[in-house]
MISE-702172 format. One record per residue: residue in three letters; chain; x, y, z of N, C-alpha, C in turn. Coordinates in steps of 0.2 Angstrom, whole numbers. Last residue first. Example, Ala and Ser with C-alpha at 12.3 -4.5 7.8 and 13.67 -1.06 7.14 Angstrom:
 code unit n_east n_north  n_up ca_east ca_north ca_up c_east c_north  c_up
  SER    A     64     -11    35      68       -5    36     64       0    39
  ALA    A     66     -28    39      62      -22    39     66     -16    39
This chain:
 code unit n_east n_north  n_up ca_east ca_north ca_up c_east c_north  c_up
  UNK    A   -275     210  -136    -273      202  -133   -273     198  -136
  UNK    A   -284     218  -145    -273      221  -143   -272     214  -140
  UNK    A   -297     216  -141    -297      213  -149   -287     212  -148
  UNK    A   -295     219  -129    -296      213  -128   -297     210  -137
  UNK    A   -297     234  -132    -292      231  -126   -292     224  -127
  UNK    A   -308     236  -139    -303      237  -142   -295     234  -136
  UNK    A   -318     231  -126    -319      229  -134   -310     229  -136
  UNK    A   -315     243  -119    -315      235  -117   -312     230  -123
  UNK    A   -317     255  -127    -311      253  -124   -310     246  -122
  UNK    A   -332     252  -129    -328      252  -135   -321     252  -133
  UNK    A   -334     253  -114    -337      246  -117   -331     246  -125
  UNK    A   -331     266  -113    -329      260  -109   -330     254  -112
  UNK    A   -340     274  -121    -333      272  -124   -330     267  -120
  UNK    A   -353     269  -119    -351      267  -123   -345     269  -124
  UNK    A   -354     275  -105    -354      269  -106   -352     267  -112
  UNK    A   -350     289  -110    -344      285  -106   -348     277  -107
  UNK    A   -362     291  -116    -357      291  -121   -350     288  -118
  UNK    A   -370     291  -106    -372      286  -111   -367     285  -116
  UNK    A   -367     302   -97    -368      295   -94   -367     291  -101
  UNK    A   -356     312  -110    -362      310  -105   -362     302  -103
  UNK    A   -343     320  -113    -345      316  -112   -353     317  -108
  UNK    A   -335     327  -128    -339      328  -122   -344     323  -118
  UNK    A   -322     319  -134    -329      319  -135   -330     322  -128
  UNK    A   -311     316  -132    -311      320  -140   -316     321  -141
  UNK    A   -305     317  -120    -304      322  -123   -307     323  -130
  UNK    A   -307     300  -119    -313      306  -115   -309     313  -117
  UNK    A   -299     299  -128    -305      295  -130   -308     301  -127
  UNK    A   -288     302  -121    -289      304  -128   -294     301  -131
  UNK    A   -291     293  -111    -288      299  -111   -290     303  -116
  UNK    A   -288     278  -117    -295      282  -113   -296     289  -113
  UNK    A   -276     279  -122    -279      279  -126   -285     281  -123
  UNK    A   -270     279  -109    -268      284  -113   -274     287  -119
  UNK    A   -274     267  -104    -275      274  -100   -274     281  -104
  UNK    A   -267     259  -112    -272      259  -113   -278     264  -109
  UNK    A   -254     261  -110    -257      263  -118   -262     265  -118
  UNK    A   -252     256   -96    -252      264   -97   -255     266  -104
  UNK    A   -258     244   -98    -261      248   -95   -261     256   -97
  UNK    A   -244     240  -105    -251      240  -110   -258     244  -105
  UNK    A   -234     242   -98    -235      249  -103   -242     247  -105
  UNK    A   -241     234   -87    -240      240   -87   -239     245   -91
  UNK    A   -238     222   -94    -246      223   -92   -244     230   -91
  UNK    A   -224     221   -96    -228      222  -102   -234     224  -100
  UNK    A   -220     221   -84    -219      226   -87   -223     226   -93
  UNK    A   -226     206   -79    -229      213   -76   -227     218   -79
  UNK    A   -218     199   -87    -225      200   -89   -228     205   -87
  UNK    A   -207     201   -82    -207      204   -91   -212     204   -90
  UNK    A   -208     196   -72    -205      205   -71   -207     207   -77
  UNK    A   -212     183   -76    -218      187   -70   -213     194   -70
  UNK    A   -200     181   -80    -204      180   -85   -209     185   -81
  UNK    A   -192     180   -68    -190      185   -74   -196     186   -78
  UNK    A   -195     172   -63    -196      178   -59   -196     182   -65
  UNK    A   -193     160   -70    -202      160   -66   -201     170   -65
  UNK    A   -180     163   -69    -182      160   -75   -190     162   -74
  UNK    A   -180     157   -55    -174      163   -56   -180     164   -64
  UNK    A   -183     147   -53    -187      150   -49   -185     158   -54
  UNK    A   -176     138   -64    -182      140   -64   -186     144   -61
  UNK    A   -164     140   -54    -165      144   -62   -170     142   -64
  UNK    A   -167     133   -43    -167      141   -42   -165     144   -49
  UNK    A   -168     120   -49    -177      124   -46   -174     133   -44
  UNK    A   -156     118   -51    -160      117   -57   -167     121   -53
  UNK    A   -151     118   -39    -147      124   -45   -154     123   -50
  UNK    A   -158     106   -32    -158      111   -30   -156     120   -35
  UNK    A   -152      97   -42    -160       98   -42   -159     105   -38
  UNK    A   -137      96   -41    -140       97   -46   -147     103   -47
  UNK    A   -140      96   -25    -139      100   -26   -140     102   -35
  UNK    A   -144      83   -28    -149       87   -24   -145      93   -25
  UNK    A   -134      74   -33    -140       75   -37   -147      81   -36
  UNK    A   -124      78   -25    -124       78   -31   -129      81   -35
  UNK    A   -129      67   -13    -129       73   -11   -127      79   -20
  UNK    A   -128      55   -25    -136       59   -20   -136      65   -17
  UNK    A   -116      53   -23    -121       54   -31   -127      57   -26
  UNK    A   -112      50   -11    -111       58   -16   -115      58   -20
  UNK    A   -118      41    -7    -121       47    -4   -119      53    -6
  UNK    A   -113      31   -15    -121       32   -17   -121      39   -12
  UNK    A    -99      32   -10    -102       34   -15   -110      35   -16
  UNK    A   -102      28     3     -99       34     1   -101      37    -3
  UNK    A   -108      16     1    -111       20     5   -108      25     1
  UNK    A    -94      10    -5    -101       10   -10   -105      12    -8
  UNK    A    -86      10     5     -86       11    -1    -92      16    -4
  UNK    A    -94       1    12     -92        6    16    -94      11    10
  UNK    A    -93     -11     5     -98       -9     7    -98      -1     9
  UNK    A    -79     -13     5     -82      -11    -2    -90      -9     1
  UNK    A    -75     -13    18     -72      -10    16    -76      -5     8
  UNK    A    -84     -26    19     -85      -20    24    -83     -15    21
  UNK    A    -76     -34    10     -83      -34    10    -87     -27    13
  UNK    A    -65     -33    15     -64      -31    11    -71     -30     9
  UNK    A    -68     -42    32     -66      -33    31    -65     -31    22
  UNK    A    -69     -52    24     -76      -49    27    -75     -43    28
  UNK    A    -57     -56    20     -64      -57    13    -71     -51    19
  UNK    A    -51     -59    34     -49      -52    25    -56     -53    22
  UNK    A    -57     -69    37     -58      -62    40    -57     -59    35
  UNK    A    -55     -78    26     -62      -76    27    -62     -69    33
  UNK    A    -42     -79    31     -43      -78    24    -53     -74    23
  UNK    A    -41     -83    42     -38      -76    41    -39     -75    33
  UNK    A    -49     -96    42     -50      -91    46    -47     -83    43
  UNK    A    -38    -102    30     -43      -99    30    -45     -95    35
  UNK    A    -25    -102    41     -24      -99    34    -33     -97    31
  UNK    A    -31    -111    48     -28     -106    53    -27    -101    47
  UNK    A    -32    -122    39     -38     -121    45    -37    -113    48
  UNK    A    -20    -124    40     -23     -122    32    -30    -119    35
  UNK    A    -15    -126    48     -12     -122    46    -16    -119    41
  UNK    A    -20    -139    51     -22     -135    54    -19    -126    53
  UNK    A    -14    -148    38     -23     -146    40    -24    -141    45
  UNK    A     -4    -146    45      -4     -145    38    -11    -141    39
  UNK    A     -3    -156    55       1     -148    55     -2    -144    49
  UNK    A     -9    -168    49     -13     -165    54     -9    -157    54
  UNK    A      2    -171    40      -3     -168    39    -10    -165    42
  UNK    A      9    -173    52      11     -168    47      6    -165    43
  UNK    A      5    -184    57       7     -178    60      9    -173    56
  UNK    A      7    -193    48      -1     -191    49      0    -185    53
  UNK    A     20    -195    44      17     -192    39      9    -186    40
  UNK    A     23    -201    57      25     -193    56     21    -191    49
  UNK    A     16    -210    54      14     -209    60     16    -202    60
  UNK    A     24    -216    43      15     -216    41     14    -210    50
  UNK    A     36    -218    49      36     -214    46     27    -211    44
  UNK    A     32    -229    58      35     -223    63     33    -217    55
  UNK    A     29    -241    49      23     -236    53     27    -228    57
  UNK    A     40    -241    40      36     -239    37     30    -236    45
  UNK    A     47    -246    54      52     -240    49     42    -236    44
  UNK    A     41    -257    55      41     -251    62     43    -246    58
  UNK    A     44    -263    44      34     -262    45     35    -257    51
  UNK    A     58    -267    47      54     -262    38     48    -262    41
  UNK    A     58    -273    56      63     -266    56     59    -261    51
  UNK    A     53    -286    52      50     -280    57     53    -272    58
  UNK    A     62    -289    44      55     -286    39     52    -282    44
  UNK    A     73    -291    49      75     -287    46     66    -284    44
  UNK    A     68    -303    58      69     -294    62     71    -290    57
  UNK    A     66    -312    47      61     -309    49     61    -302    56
  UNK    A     79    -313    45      74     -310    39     67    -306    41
  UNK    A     85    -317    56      85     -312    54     81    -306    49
  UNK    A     78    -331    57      76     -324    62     78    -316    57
  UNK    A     84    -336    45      75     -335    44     75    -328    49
  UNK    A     96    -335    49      95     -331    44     88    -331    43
  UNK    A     94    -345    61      98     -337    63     94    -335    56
  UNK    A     89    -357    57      85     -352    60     87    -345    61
  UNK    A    101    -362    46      94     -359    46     90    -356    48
  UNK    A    114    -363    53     112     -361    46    106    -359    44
  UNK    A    108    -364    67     115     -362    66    112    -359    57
  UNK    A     99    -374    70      99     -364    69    103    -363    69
  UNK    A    105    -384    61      98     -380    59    100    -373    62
  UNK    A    113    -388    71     116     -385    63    111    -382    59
  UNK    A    106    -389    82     112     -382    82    113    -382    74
  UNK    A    101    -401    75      96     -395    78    101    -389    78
  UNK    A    111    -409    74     106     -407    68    105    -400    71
  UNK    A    114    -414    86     118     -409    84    116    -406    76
  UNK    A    103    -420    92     103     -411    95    109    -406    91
  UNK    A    100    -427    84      97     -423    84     97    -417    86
  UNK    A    111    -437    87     112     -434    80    106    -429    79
  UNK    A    109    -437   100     115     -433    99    113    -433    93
  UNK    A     99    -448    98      98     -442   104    103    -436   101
  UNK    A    104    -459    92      99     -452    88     99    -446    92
  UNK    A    114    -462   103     116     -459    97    110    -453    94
  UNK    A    103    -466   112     107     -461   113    111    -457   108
  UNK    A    100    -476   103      93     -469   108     99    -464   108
  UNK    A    107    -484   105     103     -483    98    102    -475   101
  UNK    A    108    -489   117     115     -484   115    113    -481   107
  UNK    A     97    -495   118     100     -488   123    105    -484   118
  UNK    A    101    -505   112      97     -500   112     96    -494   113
  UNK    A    112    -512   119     110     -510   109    106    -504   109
  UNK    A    106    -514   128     111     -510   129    112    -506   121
  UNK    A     99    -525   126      96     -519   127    100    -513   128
């Protein structure tokens, strides 16, 4: 039995000093491998983690960039609107005064024409005053001969029209 034991104890010892030669040669460099791949998956997330933070920076920038982009676009809109009040209210003011010059040379143009007309009705009153004149001078007149020269004056006054 002692055989035995002393079997036992040997395997005992050729296993323990197996086992050191194992993590000696091959669990240290498995570990390694695998602290090294852990170093690579925290190196990769810390990096992905500033990545997300950057593009979160980004995205708020760009957020903070538009806002001041659509305010500009809304004062430029104000600005061209403003604008384009301005204008329409000159063309307008413009147009009224255009029309305003255009009705005082047709007023002006209306006056002249009614001075020219009333002149002309004048000397043709006076012609025709003239000619009555010298109608009632060249006849002695009675009731029936004034009728008849005022009707013949009528007459001849409306053939001159």
């Amino acid at each position: 039995m002692l055989d035995l034991n002393l079997n036992i104890l040997w395997t005992f010892i050729d296993i323990i000093v197996i086992f050191f030669i194992l993590k000696h040669f091959l669990l240290k460099p498995v570990n390694d491998i695998i602290k090294k791949r852990q170093d690579i998956i925290n190196k990769s997330l810390n990096e992905a983690e500033e990545a997300k933070a950057g593009a979160e920076e980004f995205k708020n920038k760009y957020e903070e960039t538009l806002k001041g982009v659509n305010a500009e676009a809304d004062a430029i809109m104000e600005k061209a609107k403003t604008a384009a009040q301005k204008e329409y209210d000159s063309i307008i003011e413009l147009a009224r005064n255009d029309a305003d010059t255009i009705i005082k040379n047709a007023n002006r143009s209306i006056n002249e024409e009614k001075e020219k007309a009333l002149a002309d009705l004048r000397l043709n009153a006076a012609d025709m005053v003239i000619m009555a004149a010298q109608k009632v001078a060249e006849k002695s007149m009675s009731e029936e001969s004034n009728r008849k020269m005022v009707d013949d004056f009528i007459a001849e006054a409306g053939d001159r029209r």
